[in-house]
gemmi code that builds the backbone of each chain (N, CA, C; Angstrom):
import gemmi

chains = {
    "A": [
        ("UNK", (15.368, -35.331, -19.234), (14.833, -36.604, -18.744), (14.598, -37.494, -19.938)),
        ("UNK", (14.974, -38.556, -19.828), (14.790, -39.197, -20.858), (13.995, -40.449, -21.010)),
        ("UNK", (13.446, -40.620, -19.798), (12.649, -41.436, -19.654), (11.519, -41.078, -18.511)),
        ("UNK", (10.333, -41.288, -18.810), (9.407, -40.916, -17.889), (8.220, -42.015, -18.082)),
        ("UNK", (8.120, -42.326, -16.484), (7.083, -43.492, -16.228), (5.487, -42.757, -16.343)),
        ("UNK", (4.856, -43.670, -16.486), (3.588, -43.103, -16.222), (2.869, -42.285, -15.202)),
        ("UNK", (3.358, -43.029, -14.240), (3.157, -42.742, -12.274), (3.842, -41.181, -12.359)),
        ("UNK", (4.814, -41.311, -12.967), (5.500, -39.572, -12.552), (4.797, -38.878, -13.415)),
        ("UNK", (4.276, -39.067, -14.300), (3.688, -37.739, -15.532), (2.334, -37.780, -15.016)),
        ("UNK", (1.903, -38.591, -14.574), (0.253, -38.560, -14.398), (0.201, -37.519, -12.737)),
        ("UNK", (1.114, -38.120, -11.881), (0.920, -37.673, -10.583), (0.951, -36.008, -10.966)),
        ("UNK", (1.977, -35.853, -11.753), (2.465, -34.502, -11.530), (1.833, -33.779, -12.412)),
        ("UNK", (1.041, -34.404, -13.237), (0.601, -33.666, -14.313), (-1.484, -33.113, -13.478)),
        ("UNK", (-1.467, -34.081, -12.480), (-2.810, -33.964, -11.692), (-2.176, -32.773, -10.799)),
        ("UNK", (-0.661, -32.801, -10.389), (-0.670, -31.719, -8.854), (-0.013, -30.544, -8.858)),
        ("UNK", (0.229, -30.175, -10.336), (0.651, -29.274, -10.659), (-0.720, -27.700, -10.638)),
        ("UNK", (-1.654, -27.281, -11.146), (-2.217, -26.669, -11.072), (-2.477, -26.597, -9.450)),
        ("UNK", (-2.539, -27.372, -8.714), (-2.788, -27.088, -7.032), (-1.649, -26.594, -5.790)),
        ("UNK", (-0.447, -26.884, -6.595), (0.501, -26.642, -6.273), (0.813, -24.989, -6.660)),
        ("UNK", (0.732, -24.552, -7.584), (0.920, -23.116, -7.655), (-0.344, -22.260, -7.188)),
        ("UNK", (-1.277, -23.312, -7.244), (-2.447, -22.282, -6.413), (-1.825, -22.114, -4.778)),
        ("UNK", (-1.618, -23.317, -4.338), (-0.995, -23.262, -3.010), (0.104, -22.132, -2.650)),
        ("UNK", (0.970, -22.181, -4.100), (1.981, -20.803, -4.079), (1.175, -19.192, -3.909)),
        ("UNK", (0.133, -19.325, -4.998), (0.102, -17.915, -4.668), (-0.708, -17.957, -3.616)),
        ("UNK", (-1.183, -18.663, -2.910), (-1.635, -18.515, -1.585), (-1.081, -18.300, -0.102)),
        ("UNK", (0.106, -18.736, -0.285), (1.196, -18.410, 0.920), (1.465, -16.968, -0.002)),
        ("UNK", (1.525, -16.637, -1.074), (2.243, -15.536, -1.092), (1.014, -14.069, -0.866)),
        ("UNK", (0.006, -14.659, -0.756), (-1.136, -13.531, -0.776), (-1.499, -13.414, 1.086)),
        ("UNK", (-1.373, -14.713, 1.280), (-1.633, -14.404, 3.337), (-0.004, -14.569, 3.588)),
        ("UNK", (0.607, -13.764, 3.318), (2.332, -13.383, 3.745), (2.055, -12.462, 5.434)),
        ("UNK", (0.851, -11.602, 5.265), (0.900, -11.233, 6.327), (-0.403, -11.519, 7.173)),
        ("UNK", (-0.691, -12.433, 7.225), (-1.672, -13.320, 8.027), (-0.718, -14.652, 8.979)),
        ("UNK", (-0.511, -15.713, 7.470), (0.102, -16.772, 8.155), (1.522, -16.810, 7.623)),
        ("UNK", (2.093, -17.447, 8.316), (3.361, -18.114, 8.045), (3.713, -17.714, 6.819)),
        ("UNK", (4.545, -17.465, 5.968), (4.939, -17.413, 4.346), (4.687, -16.636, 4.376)),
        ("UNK", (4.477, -15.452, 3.238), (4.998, -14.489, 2.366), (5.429, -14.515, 1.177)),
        ("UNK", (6.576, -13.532, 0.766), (7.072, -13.486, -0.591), (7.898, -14.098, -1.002)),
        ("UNK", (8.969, -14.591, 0.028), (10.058, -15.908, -0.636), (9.472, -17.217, -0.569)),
        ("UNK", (8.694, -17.313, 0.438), (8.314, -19.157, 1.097), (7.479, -19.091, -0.385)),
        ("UNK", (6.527, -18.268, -0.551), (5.697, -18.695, -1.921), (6.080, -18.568, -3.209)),
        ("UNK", (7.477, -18.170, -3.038), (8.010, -17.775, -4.932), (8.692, -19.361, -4.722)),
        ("UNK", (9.279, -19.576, -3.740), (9.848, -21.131, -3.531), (8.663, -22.372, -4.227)),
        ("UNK", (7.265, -22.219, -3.416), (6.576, -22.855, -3.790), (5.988, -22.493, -5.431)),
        ("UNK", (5.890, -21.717, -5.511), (5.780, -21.191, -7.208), (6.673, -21.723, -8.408)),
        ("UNK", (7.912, -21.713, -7.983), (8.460, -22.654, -8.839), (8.736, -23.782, -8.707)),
        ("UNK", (8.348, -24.378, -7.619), (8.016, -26.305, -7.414), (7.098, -26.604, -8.245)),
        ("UNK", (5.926, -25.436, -8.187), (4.680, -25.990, -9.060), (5.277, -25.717, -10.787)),
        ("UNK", (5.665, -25.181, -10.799), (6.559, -25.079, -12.455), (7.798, -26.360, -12.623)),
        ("UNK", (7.856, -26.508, -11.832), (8.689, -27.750, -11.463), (8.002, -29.299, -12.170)),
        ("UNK", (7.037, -29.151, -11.522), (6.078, -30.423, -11.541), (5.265, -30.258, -12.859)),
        ("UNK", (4.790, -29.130, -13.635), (4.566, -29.002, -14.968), (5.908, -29.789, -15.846)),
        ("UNK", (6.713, -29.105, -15.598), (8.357, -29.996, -16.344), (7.923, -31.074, -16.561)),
        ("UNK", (7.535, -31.686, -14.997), (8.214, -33.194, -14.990), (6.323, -34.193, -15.430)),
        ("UNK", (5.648, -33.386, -15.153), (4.632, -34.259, -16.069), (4.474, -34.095, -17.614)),
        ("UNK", (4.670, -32.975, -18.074), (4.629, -32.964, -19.556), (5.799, -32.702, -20.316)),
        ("UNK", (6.866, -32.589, -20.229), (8.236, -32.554, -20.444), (8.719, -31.049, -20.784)),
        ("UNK", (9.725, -30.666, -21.035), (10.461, -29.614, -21.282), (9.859, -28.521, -22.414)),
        ("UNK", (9.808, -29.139, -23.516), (8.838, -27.922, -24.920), (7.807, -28.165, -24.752)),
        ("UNK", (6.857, -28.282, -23.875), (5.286, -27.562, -23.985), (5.988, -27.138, -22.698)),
        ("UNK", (6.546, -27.077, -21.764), (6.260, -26.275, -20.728), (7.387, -24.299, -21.012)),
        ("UNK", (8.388, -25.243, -21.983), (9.093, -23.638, -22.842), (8.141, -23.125, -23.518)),
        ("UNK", (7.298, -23.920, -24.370), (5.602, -22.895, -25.135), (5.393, -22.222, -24.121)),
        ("UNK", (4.849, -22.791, -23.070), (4.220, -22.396, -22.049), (4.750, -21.077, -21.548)),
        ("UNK", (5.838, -21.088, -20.988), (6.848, -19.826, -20.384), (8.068, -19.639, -21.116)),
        ("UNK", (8.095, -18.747, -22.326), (9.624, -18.834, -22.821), (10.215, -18.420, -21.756)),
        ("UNK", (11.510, -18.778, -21.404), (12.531, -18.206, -20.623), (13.042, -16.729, -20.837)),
        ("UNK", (12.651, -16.009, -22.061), (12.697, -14.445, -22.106), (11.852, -14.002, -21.381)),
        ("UNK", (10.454, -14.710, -21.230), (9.559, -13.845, -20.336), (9.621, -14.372, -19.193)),
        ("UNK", (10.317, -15.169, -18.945), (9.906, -15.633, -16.903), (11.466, -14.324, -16.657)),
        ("UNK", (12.582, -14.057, -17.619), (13.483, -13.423, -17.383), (13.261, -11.622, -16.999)),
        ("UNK", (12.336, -11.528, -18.093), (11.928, -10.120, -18.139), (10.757, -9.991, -16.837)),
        ("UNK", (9.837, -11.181, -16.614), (9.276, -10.904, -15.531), (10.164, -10.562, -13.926)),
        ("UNK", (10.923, -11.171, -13.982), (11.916, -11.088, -12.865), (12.594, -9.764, -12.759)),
        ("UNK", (12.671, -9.213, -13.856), (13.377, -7.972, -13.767), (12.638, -6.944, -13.396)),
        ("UNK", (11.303, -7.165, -14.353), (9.796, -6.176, -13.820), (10.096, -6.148, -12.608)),
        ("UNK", (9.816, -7.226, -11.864), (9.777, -7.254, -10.492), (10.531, -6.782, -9.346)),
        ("UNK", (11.690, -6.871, -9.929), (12.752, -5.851, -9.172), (12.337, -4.174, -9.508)),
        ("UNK", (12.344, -4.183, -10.743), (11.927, -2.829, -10.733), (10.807, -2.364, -9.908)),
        ("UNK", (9.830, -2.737, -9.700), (8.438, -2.727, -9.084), (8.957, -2.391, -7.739)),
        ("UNK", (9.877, -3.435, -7.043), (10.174, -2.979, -5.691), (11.077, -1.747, -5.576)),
        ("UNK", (11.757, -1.486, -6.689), (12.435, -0.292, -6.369), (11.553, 1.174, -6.908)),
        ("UNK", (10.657, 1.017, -7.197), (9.169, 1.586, -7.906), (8.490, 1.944, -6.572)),
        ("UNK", (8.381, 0.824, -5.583), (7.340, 1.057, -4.536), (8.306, 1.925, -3.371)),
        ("UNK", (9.821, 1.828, -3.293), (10.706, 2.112, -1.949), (10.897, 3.920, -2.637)),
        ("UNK", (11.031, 4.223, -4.192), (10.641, 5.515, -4.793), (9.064, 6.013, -4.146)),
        ("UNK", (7.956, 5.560, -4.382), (6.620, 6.015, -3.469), (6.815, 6.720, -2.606)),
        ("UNK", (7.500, 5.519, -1.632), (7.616, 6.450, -0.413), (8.190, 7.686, -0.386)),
        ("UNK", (9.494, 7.480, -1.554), (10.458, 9.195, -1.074), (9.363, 9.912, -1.990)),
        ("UNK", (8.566, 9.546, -3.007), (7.593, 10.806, -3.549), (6.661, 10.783, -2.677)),
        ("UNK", (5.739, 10.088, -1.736), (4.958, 10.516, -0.856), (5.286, 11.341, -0.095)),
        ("UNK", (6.229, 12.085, 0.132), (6.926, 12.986, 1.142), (7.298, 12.165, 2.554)),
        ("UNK", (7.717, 10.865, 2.384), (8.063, 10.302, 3.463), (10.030, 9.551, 3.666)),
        ("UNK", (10.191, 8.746, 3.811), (11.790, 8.089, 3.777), (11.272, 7.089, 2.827)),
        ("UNK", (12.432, 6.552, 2.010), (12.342, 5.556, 1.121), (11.998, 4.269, 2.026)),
        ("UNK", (11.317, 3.659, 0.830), (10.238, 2.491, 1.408), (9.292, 2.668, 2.778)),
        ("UNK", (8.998, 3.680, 2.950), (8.209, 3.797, 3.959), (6.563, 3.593, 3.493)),
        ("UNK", (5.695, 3.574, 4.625), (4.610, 2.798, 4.840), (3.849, 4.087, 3.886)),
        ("UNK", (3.264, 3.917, 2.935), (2.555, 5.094, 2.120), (0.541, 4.984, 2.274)),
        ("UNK", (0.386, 3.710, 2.737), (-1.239, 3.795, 2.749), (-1.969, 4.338, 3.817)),
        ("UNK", (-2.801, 4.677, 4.296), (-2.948, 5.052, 5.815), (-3.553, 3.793, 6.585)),
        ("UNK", (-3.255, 3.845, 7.830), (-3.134, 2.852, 8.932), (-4.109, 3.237, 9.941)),
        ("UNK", (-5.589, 2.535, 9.438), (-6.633, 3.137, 9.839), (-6.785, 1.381, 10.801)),
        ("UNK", (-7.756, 0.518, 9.720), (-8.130, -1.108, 10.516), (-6.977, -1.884, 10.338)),
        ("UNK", (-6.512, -2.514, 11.349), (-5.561, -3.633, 11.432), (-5.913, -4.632, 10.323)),
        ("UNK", (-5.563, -5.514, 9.772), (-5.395, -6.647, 8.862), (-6.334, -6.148, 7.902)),
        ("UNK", (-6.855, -5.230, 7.226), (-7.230, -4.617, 6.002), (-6.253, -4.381, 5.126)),
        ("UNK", (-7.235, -3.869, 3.746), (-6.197, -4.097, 2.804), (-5.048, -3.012, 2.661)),
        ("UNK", (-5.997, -1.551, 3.105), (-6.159, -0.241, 3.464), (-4.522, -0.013, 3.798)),
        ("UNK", (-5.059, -0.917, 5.223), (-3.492, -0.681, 6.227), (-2.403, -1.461, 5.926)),
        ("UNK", (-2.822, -2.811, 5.143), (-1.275, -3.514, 5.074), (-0.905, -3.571, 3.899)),
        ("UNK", (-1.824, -2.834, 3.032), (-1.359, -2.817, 1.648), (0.266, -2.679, 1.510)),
        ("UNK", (0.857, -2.424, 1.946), (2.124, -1.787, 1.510), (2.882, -3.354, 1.453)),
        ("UNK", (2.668, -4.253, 2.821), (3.209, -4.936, 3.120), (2.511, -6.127, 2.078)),
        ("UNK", (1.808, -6.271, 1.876), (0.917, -6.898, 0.881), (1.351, -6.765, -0.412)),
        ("UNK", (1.791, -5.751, -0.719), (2.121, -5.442, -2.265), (3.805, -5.811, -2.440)),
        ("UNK", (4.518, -5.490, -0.900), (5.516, -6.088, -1.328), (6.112, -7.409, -1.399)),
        ("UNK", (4.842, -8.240, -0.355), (4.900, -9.558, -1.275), (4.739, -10.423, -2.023)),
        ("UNK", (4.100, -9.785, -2.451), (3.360, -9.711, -4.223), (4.852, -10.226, -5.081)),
        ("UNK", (5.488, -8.436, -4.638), (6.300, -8.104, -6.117), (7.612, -9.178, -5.924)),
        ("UNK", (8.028, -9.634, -4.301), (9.158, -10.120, -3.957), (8.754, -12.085, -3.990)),
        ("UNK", (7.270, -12.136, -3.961), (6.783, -13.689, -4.513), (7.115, -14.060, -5.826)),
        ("UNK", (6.679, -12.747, -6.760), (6.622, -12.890, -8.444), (8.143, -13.155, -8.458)),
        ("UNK", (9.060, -12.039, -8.097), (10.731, -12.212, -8.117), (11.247, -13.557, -7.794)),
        ("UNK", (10.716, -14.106, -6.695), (11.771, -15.198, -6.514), (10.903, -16.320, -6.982)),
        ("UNK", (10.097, -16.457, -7.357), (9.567, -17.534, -8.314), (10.010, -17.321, -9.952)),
        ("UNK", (9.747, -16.698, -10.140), (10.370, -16.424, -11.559), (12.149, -16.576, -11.508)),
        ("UNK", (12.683, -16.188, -10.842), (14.239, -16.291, -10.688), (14.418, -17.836, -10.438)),
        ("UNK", (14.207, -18.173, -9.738), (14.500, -19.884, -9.363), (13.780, -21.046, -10.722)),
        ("UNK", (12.469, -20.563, -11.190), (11.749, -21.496, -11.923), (13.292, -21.050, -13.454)),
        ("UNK", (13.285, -19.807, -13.457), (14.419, -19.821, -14.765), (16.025, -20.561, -14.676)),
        ("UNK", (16.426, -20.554, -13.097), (17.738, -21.563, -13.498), (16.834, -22.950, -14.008)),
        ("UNK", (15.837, -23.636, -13.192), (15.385, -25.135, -13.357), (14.531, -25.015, -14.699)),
        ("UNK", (14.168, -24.231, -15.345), (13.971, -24.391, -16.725), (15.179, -24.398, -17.592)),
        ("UNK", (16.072, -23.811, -17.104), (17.560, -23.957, -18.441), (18.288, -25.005, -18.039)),
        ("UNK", (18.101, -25.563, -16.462), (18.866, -26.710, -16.055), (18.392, -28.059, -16.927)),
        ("UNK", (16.859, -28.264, -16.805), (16.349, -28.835, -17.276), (16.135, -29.722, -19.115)),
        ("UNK", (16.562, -28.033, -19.744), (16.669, -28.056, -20.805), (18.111, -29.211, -21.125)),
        ("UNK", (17.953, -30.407, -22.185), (19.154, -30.845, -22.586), (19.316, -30.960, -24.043)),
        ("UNK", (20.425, -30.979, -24.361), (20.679, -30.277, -26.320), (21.505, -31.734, -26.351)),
    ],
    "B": [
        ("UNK", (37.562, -24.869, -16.158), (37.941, -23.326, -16.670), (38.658, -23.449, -17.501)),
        ("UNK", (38.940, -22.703, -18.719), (39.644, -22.569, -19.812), (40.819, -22.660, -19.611)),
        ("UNK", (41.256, -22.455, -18.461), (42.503, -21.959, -17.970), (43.366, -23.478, -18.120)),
        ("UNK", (43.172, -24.833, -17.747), (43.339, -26.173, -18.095), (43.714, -26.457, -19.447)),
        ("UNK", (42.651, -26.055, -20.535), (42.958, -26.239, -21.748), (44.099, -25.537, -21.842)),
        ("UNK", (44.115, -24.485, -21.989), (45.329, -23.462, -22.423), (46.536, -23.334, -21.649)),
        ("UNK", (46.747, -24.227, -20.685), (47.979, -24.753, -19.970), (48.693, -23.873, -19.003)),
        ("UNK", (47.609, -22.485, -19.073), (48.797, -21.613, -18.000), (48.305, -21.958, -16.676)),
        ("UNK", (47.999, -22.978, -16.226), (47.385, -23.429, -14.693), (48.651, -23.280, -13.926)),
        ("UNK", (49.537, -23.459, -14.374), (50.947, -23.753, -13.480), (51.602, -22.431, -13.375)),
        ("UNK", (51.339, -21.194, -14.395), (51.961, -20.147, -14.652), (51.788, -19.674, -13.242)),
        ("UNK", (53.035, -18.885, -12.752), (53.490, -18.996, -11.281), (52.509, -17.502, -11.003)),
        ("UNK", (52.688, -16.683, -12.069), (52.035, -15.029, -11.499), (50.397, -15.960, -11.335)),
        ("UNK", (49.406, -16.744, -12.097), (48.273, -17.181, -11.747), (48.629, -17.640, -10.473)),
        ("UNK", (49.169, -19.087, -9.700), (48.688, -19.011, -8.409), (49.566, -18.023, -7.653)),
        ("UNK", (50.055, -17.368, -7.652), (50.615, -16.151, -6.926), (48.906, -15.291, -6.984)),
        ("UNK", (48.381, -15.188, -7.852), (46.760, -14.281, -7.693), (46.228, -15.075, -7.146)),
        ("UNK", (45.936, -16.476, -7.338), (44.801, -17.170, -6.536), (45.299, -17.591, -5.089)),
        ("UNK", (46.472, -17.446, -4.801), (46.798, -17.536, -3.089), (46.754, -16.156, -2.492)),
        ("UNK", (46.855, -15.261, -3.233), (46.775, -13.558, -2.705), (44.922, -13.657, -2.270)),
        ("UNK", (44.176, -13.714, -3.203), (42.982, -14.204, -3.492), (42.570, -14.874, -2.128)),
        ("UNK", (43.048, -16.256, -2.134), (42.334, -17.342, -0.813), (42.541, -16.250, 0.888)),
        ("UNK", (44.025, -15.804, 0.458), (44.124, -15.244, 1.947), (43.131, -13.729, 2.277)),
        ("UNK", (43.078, -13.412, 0.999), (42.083, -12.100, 1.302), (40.871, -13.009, 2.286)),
        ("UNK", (40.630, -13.248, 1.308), (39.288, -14.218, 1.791), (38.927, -14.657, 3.339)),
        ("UNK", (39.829, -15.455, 3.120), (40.239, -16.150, 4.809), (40.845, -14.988, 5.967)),
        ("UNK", (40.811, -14.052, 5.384), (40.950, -12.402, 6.406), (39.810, -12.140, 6.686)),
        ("UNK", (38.702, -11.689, 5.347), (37.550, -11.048, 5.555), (37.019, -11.931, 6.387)),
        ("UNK", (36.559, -13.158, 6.196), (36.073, -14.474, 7.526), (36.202, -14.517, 8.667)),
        ("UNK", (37.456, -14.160, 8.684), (37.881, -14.084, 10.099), (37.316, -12.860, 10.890)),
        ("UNK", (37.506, -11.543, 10.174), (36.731, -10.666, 10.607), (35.677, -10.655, 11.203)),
        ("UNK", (34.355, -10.973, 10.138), (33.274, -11.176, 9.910), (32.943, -12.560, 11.511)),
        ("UNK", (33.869, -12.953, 11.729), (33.631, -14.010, 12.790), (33.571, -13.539, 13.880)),
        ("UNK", (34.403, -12.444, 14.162), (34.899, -11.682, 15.253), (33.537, -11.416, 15.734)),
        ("UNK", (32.682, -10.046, 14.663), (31.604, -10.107, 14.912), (30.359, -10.567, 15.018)),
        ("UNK", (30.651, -12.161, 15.006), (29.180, -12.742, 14.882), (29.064, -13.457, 16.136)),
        ("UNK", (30.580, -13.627, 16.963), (30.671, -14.208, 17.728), (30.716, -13.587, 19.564)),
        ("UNK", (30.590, -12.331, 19.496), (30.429, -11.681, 20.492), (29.344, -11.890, 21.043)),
        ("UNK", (29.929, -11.293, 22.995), (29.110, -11.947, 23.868), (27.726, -10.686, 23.978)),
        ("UNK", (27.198, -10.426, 23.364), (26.048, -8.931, 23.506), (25.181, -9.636, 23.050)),
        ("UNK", (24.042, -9.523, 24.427), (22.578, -10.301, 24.696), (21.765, -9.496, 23.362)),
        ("UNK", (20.689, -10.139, 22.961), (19.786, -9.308, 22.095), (19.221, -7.977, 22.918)),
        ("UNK", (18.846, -7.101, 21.873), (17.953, -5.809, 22.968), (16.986, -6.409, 23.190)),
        ("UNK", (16.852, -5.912, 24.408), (15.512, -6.233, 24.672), (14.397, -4.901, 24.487)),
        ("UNK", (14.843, -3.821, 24.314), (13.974, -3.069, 24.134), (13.697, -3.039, 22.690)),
        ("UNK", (14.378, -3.417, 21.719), (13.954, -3.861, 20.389), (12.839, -4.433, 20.083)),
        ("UNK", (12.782, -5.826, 21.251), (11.864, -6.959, 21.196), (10.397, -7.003, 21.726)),
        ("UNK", (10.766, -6.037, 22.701), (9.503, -5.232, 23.388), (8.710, -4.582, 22.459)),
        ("UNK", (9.612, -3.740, 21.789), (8.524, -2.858, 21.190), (7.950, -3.066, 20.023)),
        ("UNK", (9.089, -4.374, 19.289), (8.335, -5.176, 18.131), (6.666, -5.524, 18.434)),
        ("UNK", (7.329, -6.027, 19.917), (5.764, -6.849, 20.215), (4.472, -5.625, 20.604)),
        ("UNK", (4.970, -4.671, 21.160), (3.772, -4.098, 21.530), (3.216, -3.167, 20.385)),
        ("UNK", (4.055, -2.830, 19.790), (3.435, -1.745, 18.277), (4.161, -2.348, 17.368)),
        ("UNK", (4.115, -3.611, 16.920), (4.114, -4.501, 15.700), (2.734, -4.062, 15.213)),
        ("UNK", (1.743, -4.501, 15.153), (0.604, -5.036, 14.995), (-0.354, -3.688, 14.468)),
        ("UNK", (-0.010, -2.288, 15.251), (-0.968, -1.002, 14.740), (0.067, -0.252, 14.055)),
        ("UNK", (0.878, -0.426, 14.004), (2.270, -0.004, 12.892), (2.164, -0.194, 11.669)),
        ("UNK", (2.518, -1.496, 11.225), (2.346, -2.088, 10.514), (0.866, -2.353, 9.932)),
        ("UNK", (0.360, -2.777, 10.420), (-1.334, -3.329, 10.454), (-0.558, -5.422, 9.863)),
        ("UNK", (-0.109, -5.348, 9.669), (0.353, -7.243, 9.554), (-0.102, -7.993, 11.034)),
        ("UNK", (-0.551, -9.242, 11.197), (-0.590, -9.720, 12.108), (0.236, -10.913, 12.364)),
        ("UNK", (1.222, -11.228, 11.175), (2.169, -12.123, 11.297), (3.553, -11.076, 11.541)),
        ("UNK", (4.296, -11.024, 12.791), (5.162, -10.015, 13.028), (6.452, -10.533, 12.456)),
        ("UNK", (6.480, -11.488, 11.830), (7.883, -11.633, 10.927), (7.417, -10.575, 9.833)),
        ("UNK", (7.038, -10.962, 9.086), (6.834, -10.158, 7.559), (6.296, -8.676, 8.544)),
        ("UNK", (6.060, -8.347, 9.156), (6.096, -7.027, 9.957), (7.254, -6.524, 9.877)),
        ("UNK", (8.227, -7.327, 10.516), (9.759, -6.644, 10.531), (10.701, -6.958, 9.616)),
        ("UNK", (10.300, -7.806, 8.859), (11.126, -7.912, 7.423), (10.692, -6.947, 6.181)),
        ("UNK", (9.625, -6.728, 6.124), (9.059, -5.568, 5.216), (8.338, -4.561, 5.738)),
        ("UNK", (8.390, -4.634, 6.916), (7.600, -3.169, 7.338), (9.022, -2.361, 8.245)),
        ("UNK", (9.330, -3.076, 9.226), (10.501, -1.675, 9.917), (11.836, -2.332, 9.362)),
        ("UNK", (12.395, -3.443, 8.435), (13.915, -3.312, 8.053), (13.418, -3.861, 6.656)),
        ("UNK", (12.921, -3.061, 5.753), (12.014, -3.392, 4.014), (13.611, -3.233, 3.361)),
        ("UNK", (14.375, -2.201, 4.280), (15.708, -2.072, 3.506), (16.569, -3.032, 2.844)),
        ("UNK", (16.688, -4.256, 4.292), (17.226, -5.478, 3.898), (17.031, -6.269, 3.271)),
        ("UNK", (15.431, -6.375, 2.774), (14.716, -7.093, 1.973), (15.254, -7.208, 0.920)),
        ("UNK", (15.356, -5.274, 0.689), (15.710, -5.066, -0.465), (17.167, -5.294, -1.140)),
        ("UNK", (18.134, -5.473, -0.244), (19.359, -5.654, -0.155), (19.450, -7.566, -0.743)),
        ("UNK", (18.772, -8.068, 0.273), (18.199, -9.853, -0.063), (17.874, -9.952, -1.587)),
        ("UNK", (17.092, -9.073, -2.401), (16.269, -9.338, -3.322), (17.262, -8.839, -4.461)),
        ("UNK", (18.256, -7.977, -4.087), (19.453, -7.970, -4.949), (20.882, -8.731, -4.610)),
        ("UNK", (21.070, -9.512, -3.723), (21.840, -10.701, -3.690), (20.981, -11.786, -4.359)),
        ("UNK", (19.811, -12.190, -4.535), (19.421, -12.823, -5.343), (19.448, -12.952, -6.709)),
        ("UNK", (19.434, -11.817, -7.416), (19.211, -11.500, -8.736), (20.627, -11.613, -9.580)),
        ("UNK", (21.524, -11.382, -8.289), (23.100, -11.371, -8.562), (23.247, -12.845, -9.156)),
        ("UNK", (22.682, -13.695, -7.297), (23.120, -14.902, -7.692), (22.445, -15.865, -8.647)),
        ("UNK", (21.359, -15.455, -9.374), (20.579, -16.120, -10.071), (21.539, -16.318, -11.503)),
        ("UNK", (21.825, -14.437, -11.910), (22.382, -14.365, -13.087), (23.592, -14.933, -13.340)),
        ("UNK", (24.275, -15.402, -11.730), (25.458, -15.579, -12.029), (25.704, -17.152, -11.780)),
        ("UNK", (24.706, -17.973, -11.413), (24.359, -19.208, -11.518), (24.008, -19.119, -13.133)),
        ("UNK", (22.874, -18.290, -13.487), (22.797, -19.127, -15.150), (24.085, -18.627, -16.045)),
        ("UNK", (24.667, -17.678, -15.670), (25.831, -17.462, -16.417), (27.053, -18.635, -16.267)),
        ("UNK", (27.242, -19.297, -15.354), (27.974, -20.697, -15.198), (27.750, -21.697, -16.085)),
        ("UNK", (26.282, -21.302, -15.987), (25.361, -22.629, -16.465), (25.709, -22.830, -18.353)),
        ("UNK", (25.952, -21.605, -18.953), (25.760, -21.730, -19.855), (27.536, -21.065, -20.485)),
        ("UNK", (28.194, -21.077, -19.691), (29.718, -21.557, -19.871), (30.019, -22.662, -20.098)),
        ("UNK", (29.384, -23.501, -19.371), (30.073, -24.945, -19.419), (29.111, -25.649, -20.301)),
        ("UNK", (28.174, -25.390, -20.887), (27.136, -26.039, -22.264), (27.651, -26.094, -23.519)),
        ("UNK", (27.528, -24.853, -23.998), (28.028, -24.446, -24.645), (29.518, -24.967, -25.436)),
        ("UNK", (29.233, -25.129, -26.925), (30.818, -25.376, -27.390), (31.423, -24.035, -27.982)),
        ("UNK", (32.343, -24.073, -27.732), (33.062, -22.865, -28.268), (33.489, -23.161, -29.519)),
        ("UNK", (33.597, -22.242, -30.515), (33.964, -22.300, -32.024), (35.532, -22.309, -32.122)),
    ],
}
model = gemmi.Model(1)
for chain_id, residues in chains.items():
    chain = gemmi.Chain(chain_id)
    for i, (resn, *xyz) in enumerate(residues, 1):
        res = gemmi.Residue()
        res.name, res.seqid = resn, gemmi.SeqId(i, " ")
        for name, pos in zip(("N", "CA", "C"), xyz):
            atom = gemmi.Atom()
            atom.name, atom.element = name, gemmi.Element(name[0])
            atom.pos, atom.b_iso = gemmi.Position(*pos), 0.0
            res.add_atom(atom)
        chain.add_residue(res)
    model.add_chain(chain)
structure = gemmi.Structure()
structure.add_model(model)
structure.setup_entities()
């Protein structure tokens, strides 16, 4: 970007911190309301989005080198293939339900489902925010 | 594609591969159409029983993310590696065409 008005750096530079709170909030009631682990990795990197575009490109690379939003993404895959292993070591089928299923909407019982949209929020926010951080980048 | 610079675009064995190539393609599609397009109603006993033991199964009370990560987590997982594919292979484009070559 090579030019940036005031109106765009100020707006975005105010709605950026509320915006990824909003992310990890669809991604934490995934199994309450609406959203989950993709709708909030989507919103996760809008709000990394809007950091870009209010303070420009190198404080927001300080911010997140692209080795670590890369390596986080990979964690994260691993993690899910970490949790679908659980199950076959719990003595059950891969990815199966490993917590016990005592109270409905506890953490107890939906943990499983809870954790995997955790790991599949972190994944696709980190994957999407890294093409629009290298897109972003211009040499 | 490099292939422009270095002039073999016209070389006859290349589009002899990239028309072998398109028609594969335009086979598998067709396939793939066959089955998307058949006349077979949804189960209904599928849908039933989502609804009646969604909820103490699972313990989720939103029954999408019930049946996307609790009874088919498989596909998820299948989703979450077509992603990673296409991520790497979006920034791998990305940084073909940046890039100057020496």
């Amino acid at each position: 970007m090579t030019r940036r008005t005031e109106i765009l750096g100020l707006v975005a530079r105010k709605l950026a911190p509320f915006v990824l709170l909003f992310g990890c909030y669809v991604i934490s009631h995934g199994h309450v309301s609406p959203g989950g682990g993709f709708q909030g990795g989507a919103v996760l990197a809008s709000g990394i989005i809007l950091l870009v575009l209010g303070r420009g490109v190198a404080p927001t690379e300080r911010l997140l080198p692209a080795r670590w939003v890369a390596f986080a993404e990979t964690c994260a895959f691993c993690l899910l293939l970490g949790l679908g292993m659980a199950g076959l070591l719990g003595g059950g089928r891969f990815l199966e339900n490993t917590f016990p299923t005592t109270h409905p909407d506890e953490i107890p019982t939906v943990g499983f489902i809870f954790a995997l949209n955790l790991v599949v929020g972190l994944k696709v926010g980190a994957g999407i925010s890294l093409i629009c951080l290298r897109l972003f980048k211009e040499d | 594609m490099n292939l422009r610079e270095t002039g073999t675009w016209f070389a006859r064995g290349e589009r002899a591969r990239r028309g072998l190539a398109l028609i594969l393609v335009l086979c598998t599609g067709l396939v793939l159409l066959d089955g998307v397009t058949a006349d077979t109603p949804p189960p209904q006993e599928a849908h039933d029983y989502y609804l009646r033991r969604g909820v103490e199964e699972t313990g989720a009370i939103n029954l999408v993310s019930a049946i996307y990560l609790g009874y088919r987590a498989f596909d998820t997982l299948g989703e979450t590696i077509v992603f990673l594919v296409a991520i790497a292979g979006a920034l791998y484009m990305v940084e073909e065409g940046s890039e100057s070559r020496p």
